[in-house]
C-alpha positions in Angstrom: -21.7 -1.7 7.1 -20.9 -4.7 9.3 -17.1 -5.2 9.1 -17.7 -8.9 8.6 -20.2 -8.3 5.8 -17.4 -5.4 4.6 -14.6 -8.4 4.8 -16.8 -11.3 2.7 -17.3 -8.2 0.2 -14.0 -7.4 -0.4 -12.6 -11.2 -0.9 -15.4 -11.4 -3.4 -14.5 -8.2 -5.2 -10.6 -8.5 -5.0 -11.4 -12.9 -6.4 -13.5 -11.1 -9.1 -11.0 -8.7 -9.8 -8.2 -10.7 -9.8 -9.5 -13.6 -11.7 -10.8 -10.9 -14.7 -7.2 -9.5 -14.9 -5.8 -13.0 -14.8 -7.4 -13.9 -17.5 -7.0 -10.8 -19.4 -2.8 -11.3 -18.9 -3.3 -15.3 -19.5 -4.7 -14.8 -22.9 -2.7 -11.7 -23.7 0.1 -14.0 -23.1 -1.1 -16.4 -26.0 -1.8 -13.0 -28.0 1.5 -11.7 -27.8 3.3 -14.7 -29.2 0.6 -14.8 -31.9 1.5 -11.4 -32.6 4.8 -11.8 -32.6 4.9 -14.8 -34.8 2.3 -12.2 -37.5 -0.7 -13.9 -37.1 -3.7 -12.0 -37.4 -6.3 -12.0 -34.0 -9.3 -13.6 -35.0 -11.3 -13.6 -31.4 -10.5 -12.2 -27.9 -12.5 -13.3 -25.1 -12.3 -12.7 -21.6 -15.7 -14.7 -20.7 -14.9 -17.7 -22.6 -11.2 -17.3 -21.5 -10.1 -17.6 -25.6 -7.8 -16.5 -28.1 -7.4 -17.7 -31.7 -5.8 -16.3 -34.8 -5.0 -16.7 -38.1 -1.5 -17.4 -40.1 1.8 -16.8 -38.8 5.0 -18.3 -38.8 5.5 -20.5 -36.1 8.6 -22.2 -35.0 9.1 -24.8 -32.4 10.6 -22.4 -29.8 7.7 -19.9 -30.8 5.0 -22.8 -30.2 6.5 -23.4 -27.2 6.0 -19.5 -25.9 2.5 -19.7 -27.3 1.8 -22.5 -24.6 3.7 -21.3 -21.6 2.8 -17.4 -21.6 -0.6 -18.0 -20.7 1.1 -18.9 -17.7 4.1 -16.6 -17.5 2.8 -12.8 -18.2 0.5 -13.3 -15.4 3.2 -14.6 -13.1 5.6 -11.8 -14.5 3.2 -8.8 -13.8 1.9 -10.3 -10.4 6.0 -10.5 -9.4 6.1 -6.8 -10.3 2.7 -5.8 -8.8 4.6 -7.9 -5.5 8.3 -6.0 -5.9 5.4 -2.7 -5.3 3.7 -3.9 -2.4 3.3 -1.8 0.5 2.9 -3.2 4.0 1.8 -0.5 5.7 -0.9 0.4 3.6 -3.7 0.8 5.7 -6.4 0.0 3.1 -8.3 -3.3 3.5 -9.0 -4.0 0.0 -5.6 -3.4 -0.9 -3.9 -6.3 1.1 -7.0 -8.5 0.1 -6.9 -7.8 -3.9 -3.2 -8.4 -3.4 -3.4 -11.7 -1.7 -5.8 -12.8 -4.4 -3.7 -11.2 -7.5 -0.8 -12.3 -6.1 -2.4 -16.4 -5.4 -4.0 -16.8 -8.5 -1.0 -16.9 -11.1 1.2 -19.0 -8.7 -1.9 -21.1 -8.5 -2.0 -21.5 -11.8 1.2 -23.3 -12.0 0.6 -26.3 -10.0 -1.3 -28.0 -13.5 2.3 -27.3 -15.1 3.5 -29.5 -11.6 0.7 -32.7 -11.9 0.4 -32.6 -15.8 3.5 -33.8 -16.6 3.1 -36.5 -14.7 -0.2 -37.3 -16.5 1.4 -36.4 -19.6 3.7 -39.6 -19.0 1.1 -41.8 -18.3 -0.3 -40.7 -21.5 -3.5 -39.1 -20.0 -3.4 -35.6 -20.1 -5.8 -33.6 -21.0 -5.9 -32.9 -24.8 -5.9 -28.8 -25.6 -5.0 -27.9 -22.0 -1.9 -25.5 -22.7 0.6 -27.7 -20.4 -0.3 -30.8 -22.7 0.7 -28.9 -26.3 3.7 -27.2 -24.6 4.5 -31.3 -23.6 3.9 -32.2 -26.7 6.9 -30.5 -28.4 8.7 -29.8 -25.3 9.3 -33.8 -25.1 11.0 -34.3 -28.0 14.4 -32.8 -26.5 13.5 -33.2 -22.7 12.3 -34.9 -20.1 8.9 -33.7 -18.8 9.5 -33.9 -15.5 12.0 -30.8 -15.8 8.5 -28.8 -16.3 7.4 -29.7 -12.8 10.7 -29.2 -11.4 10.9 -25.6 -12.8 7.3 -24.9 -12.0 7.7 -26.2 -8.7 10.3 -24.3 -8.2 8.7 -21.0 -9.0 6.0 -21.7 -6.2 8.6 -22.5 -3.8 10.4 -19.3 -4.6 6.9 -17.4 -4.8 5.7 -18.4 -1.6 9.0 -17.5 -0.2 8.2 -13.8 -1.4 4.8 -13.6 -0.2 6.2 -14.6 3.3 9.2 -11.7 2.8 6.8 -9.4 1.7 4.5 -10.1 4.0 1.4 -10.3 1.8 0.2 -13.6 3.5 0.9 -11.9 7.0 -1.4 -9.0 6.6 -4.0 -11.0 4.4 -4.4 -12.6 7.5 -3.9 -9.9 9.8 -7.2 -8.0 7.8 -8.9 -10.9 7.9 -8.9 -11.7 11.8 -9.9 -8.0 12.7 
């Protein structure tokens, strides 16, 4: 196989493969809370990217976790996957899937950057997660300290992609 067909094949796969397990952590995140808070799981869907249940006792803090671990297992188990990563692997799929699994969540968090700023201007977008987290979040704090702390996690992200060098030899198996 070409290696430049072998290359577009594996940043496909790894997107796929990354994006599926992103969204199996992003609504496992919701599920957990829902769990936690004894309600009973109605639907789980990984193609529609959905979670609903039934009952439970909800609190404001709990409400809030129900809105912001969509975001945060994903982030949580993509740090740990990063802690793991080896450099000197030789495998090309391996430094490609973990470039993408290691992107996506910290992607993610840029809507918890602009939406507050929406939020304010009293346009967000209604059901997004960011907006209901806003939405009782608000009532004790500005929401500007959301895009502070989520900006801060990218900048602190990036930073351990660049130590860990999983933007360097992205690139490096890319350019061969």
């Amino acid at each position: 196989m070409d290696n430049k067909v072998k290359k577009v094949l594996y940043v496909f796969a790894s997107a796929l493969l990354a994006i599926f397990i992103y969204i199996i952590l992003h609504e496992g995140g919701h599920m957990i809370v829902m769990l936690s808070a004894g309600a009973t799981i109605t639907d789980f869907s990984i193609l529609t990217a959905h979670v609903s249940g039934v009952g439970g006792n909800y609190t404001n803090v709990s409400d809030l976790w129900l809105h912001a671990n969509g975001a945060l297992l994903p982030v949580i188990v993509s740090f740990v996957y990063m802690l793991f990563y080896k450099k000197e692997s030789r495998s090309m799929f391996y430094h490609i899937f973990s470039y993408m699994f290691c992107l996506i969540p910290v992607g993610s968090l840029f809507a918890w950057v602009i939406i507050p700023f929406v939020y304010m201007q009293g346009n967000a977008p209604a059901g997004d997660d960011v907006t209901k987290f806003l939405y009782n979040f608000t009532h004790d704090y500005h929401p500007l300290f959301v895009s502070g702390a989520a900006t801060l996690i990218i900048v602190v992200w990036i930073i351990l992609m660049i130590k860990k060098e999983v933007i360097k030899t992205f690139i490096v198996e890319i350019r061969k």
